[in-house]
Wavefront OBJ file of the C-alpha trace (Angstrom):
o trace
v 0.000 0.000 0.000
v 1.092 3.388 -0.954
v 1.001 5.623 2.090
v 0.631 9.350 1.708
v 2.970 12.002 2.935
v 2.176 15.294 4.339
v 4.092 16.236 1.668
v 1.815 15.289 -0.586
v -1.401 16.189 1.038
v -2.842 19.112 -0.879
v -4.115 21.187 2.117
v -5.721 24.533 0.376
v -7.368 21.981 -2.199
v -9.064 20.498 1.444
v -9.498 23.616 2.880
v -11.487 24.526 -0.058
v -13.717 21.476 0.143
v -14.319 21.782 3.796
v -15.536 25.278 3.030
v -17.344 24.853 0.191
v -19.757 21.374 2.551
v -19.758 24.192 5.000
v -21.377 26.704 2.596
v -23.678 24.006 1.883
v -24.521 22.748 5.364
v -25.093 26.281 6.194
v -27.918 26.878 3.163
v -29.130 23.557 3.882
v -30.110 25.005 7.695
v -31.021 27.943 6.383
v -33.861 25.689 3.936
v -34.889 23.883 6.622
v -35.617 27.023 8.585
v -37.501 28.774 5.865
v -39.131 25.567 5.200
v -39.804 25.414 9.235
v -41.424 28.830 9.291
v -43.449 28.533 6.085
v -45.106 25.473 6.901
v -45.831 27.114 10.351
v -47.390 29.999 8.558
v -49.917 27.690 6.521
v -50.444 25.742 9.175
v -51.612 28.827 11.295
v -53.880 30.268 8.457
v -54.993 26.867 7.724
v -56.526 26.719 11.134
v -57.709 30.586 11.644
v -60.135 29.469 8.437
v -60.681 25.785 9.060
v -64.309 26.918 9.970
v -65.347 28.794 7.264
v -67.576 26.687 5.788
v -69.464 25.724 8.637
v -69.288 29.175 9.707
v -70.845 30.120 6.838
v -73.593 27.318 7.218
v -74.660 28.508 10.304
v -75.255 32.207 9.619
v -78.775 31.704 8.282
v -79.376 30.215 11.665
v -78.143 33.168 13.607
v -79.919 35.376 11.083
v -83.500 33.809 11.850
v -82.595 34.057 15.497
v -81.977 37.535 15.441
v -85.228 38.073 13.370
v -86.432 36.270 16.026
v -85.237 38.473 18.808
v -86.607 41.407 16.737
v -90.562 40.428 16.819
v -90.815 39.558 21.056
v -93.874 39.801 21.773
v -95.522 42.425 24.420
v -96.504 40.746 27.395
v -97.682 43.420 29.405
v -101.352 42.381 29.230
v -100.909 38.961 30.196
v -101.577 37.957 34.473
v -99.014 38.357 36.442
v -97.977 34.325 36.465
v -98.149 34.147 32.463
v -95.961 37.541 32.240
v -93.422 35.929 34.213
v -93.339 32.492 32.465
v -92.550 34.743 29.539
v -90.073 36.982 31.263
v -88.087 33.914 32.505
v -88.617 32.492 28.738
v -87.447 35.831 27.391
v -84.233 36.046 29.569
v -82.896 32.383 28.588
v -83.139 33.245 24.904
v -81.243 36.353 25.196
v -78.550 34.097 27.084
v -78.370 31.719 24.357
v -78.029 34.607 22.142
v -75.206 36.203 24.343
v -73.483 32.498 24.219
v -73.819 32.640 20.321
v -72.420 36.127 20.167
v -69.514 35.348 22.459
v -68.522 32.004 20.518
v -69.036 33.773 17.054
v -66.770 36.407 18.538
v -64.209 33.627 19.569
v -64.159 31.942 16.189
v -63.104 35.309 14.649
v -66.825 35.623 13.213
v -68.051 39.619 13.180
v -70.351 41.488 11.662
v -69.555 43.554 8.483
v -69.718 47.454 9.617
v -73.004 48.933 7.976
v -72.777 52.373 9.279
v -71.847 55.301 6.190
v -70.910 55.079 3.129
v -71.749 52.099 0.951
v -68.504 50.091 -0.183
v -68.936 47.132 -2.615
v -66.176 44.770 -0.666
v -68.318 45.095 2.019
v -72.173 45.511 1.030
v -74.167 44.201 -1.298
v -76.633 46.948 -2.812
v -80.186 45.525 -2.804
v -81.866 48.455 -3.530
v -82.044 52.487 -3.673
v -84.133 55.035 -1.902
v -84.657 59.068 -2.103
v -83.610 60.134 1.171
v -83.404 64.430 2.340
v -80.277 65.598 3.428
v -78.204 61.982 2.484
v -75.320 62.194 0.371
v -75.703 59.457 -2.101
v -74.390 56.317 -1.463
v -75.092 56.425 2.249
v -76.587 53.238 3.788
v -79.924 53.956 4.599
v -80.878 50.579 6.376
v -79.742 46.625 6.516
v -81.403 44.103 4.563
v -79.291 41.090 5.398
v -76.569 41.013 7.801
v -72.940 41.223 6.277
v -70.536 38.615 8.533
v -66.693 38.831 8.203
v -64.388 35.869 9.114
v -60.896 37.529 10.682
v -61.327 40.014 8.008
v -62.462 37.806 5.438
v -65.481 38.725 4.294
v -67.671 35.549 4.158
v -71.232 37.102 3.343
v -72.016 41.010 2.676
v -73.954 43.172 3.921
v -76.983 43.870 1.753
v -78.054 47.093 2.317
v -80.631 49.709 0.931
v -78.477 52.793 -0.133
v -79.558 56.544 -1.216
v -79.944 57.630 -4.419
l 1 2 3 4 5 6 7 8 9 10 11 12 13 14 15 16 17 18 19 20 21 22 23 24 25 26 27 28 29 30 31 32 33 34 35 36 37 38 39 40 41 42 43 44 45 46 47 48 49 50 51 52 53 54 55 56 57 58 59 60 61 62 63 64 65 66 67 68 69 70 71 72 73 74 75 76 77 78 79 80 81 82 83 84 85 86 87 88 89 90 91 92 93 94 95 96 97 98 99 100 101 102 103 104 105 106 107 108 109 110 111 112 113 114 115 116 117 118 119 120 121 122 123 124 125 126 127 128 129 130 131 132 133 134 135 136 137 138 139 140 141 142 143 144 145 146 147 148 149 150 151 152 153 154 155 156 157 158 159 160 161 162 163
């Protein structure tokens, strides 16, 4: 067997190798960090809108409870016992409501700002009216409620605007 002397041993040539894996260890961490944070990233926005869709399924649900909310009935003519059967009734459906608000709220769910000026990534226009003394364009009332998911508009607003 030939044995190598130090003589021989080209050491700039293996300096110069050892640098360049180096180089290339060093980009390979850098990758795997980038990689790392990336697939962090998605997996973060992935789960901020995992709910969209059902989300989105369940707003015509809220929306009939609200309309719900809107048409309580007056119970001030009813006896004294029947007025507070409703009273009682009354003040568990506006905690369920609460409890709906608060977990929409916690899911990132809001609703879509209808006060001003009409703007089309926000509202839907379902109609026009005349109004005195209303610039046009001005949201006169609410149709539908609009609902935003973190920012994401999932359903406008559809609003009545001025002329």
């Amino acid at each position: 067997m030939d044995e190598i002397t130090p003589n021989e041993i080209d050491i700039d040539a293996l300096k110069k190798e050892s640098e360049e894996y180096l180089a290339g260890w060093k980009r390979a961490q850098a990758d795997y960090q980038n990689l790392k944070k990336d697939s962090e990233r998605a997996a973060s926005e992935y789960a901020k809108f995992a709910n969209e869709r059902l989300l989105s399924d369940l707003l015509p649900a809220i929306d009939q409870f609200n309309l719900a909310l809107a048409f309580i009935p007056d119970t001030s003519t009813l006896s004294p016992d029947e007025k507070k059967k409703w009273d009682n009734w009354l003040v568990g459906i506006k905690a369920v409501k609460s409890l709906w608000d608060h977990a929409a709220q916690n899911a990132g769910l809001s609703r879509v700002p209808v006060d001003g000026t009409f703007d089309p990534m926000l509202h839907d226009a379902a109609g026009t009216e005349s109004v005195e003394g209303k610039e046009s364009g001005t949201i006169v009332r609410v149709v539908q409620e609009g609902w935003s998911l973190h920012g994401k508009v999932l359903r406008p607003a559809r609003v009545i605007i001025t002329e």
